[in-house]
LUMPALO-335315 format. One record per residue (C-alpha): residue number from 1; x, y, z. Coordinates in nm, 2 decimals. Each point is the difference from the previous one (the first is absolute). Layout:
N
NUM X Y Z
...
***
This chain:
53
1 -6.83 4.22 -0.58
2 0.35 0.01 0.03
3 0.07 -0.23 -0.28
4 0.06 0.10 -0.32
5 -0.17 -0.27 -0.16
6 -0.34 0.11 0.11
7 0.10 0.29 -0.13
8 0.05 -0.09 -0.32
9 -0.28 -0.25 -0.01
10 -0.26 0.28 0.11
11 0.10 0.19 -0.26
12 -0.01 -0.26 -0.25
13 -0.35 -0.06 0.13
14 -0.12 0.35 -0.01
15 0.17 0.07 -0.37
16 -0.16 -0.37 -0.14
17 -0.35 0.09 0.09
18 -0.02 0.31 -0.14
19 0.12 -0.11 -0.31
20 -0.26 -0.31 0.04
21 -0.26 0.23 0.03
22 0.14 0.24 -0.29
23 0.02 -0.32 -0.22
24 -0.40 -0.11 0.08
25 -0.06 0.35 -0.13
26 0.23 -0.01 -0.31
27 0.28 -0.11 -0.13
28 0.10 -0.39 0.10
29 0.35 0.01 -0.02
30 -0.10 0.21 0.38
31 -0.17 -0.28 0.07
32 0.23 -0.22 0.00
33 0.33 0.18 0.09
34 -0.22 0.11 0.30
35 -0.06 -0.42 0.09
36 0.36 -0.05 -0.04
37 0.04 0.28 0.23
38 -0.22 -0.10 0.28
39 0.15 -0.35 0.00
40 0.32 0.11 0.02
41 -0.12 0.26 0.31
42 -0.16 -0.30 0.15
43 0.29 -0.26 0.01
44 0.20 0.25 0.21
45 -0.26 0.10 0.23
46 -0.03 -0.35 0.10
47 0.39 -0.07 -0.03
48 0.04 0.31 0.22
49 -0.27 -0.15 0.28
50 0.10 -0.35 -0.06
51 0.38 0.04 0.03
52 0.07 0.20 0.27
53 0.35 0.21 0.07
***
């Protein structure tokens, strides 16, 4: 976990569900900033395992 990518993406992740989850309950504009988010987490999660340094 030395990369910072995965740190990044993690927390990307982490921030993008919780506002998924906050936007099912409420307001969309959570909803969708939260999928935006989680994509965004996700591409460099796998960037950081598929491109190794």
């Amino acid at each position: 976990m030395s990369d910072i990518r995965m740190v990044i993406g993690g927390l990307f992740l982490v921030y993008g569900v919780i506002l998924i989850v906050a936007g099912l309950v409420g307001n969309s504009v959570n909803l969708w900033t939260g999928l935006i988010m989680a994509v965004f987490g996700g591409t460099f999660v796998v960037w950081a395992r598929v491109k190794r340094i």
